[in-house]
C-alpha positions in Angstrom: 114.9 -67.5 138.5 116.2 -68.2 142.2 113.7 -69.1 144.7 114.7 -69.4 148.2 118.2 -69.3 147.5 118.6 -72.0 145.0 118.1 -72.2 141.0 114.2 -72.6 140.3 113.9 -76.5 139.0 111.3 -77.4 136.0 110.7 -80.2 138.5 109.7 -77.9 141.3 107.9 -75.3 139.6 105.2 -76.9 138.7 104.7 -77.9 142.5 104.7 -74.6 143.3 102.0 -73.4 140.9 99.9 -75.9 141.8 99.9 -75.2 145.4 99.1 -71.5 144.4 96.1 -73.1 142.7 95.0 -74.7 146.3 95.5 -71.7 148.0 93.2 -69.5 145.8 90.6 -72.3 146.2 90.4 -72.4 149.4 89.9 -68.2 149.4 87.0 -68.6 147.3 83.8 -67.8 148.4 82.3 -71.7 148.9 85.3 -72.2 151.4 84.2 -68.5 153.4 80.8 -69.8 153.5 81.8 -72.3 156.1 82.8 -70.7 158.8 83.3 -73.6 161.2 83.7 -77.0 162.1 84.7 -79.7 164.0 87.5 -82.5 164.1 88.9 -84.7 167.1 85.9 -84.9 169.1 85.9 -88.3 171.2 83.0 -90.1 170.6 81.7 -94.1 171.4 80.4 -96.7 168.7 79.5 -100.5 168.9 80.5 -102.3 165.9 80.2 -105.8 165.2 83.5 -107.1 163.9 84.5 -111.0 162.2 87.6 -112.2 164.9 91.2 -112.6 163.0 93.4 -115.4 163.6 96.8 -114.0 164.9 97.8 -117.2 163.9 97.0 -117.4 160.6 98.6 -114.0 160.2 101.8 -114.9 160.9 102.0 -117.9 159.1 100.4 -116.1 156.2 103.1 -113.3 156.5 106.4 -115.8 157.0 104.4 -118.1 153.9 104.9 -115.2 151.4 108.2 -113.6 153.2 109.5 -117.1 152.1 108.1 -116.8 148.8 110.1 -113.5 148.1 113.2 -113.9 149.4 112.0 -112.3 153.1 110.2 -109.3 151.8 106.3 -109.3 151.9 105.4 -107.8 148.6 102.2 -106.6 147.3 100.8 -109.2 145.3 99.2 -106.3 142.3 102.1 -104.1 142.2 105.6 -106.0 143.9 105.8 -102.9 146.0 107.2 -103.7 149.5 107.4 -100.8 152.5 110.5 -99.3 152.5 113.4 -100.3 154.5 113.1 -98.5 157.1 112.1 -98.5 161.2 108.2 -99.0 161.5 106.3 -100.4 164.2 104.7 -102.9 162.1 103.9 -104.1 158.4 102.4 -102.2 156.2 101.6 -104.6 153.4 97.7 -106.0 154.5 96.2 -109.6 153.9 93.9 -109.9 151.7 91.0 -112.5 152.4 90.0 -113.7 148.5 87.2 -114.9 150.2 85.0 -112.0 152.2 84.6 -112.7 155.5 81.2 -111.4 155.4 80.3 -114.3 153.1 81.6 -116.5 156.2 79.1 -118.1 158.3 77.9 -116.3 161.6 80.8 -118.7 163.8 83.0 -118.4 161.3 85.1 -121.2 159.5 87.2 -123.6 160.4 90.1 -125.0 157.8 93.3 -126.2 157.4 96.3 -123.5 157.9 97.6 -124.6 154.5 93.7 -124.0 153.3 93.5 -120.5 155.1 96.8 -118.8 153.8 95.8 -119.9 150.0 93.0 -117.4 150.7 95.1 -114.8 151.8 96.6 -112.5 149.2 99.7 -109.4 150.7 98.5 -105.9 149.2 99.6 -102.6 149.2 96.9 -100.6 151.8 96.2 -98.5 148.8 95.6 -101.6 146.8 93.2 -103.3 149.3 91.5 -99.9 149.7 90.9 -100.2 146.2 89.9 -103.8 146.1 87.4 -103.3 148.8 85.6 -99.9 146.6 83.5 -101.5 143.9 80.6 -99.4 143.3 77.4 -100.5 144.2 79.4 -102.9 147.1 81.2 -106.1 147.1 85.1 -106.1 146.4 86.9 -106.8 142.9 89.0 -110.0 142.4 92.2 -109.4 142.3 92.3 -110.7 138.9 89.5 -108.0 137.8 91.3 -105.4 139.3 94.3 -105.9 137.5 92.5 -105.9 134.0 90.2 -103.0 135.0 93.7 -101.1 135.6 95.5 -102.1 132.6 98.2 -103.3 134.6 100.9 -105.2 132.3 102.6 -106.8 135.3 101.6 -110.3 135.8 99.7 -110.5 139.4 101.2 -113.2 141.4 97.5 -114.9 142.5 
C-alpha cells in the first residue's frame, strides 16, 4: 500500500492506527461535552522554596563529568542528553537526602560531604523518584528493584 508517496512500513502503520484511535476519542461524546476551557492565563503565586547552592552544582556536575569520561550520565539508566546544542543540562541532581528533611536554615557541610548526596538523573527518572504514592520519594536503590532494572545503578 503507498501512503503519501512512499511504501507503507510495518513500522509506521501501526503509528498510524493508533493515531486514528486518538482521533475517534477525542470525537466521542465525553470530549463534546466540554465545550471550553482555558490555558495560558497569567496568574501570581507565593511559594516557599529551600535555596540551592550554585556552587555545589557545579562541582557536583564536573565531580561526575569526571567520573564518566566528561559526560553526566543518569545514574538509573546511563542515559546522557544527546549531543547536541541546548542551553543547559538536562540530566538533574538528585539530593539522596530531601531537602525538606533539612532544618528550617538549612545545612551546612563539607563540598566533598554535599556532592556524595547528590545523585545525576534522567528528568524522567527524578520525576519518578520524587512520585511514591502516599508521598516521600523512593531510594534510588528501591527504585531500581521496583523496576526490575538488571543494570547495576551506580549509587
Amino acid at each position: 500500500m503507498i501512503i503519501g508517496g512512499a511504501m507503507r512500513s510495518e513500522k509506521v502503520w501501526p503509528l498510524i492506527g493508533h493515531l486514528t484511535y486518538q482521533i475517534r476519542d477525542l470525537r466521542s461524546k465525553t470530549y463534546r461535552k466540554v465545550t471550553n476551557v482555558s490555558e495560558g492565563a497569567k496568574t501570581a503565586k507565593t511559594i516557599i522554596i529551600r535555596q540551592r547552592s550554585a556552587k555545589l552544582r557545579a562541582a557536583a556536575i564536573a565531580y561526575y563529568k569526571r567520573l564518566n569520561g566528561g559526560k553526566l550520565l543518569c545514574s538509573v539508566t546511563n542515559w546522557s542528553a544527546p549531543n547536541i546544542p541546548l542551553k543547559g543540562e538536562i540530566i538533574e541532581l538528585h539530593h539522596l537526602k530531601a531537602l525538606a528533611g533539612h532544618p528550617v536554615k538549612g545545612t551546612t557541610m563539607s563540598m566533598n560531604e554535599a556532592i556524595k548526596m547528590l545523585r545525576p538523573v534522567s528528568p524522567n527518572i527524578h520525576r519518578m523518584l520524587h512520585s511514591k504514592p502516599g508521598g516521600g520519594s523512593y531510594s534510588i536503590k528501591e527504585f531500581v528493584a521496583l523496576t526490575a532494572n538488571k543494570k547495576r545503578a551506580r549509587i
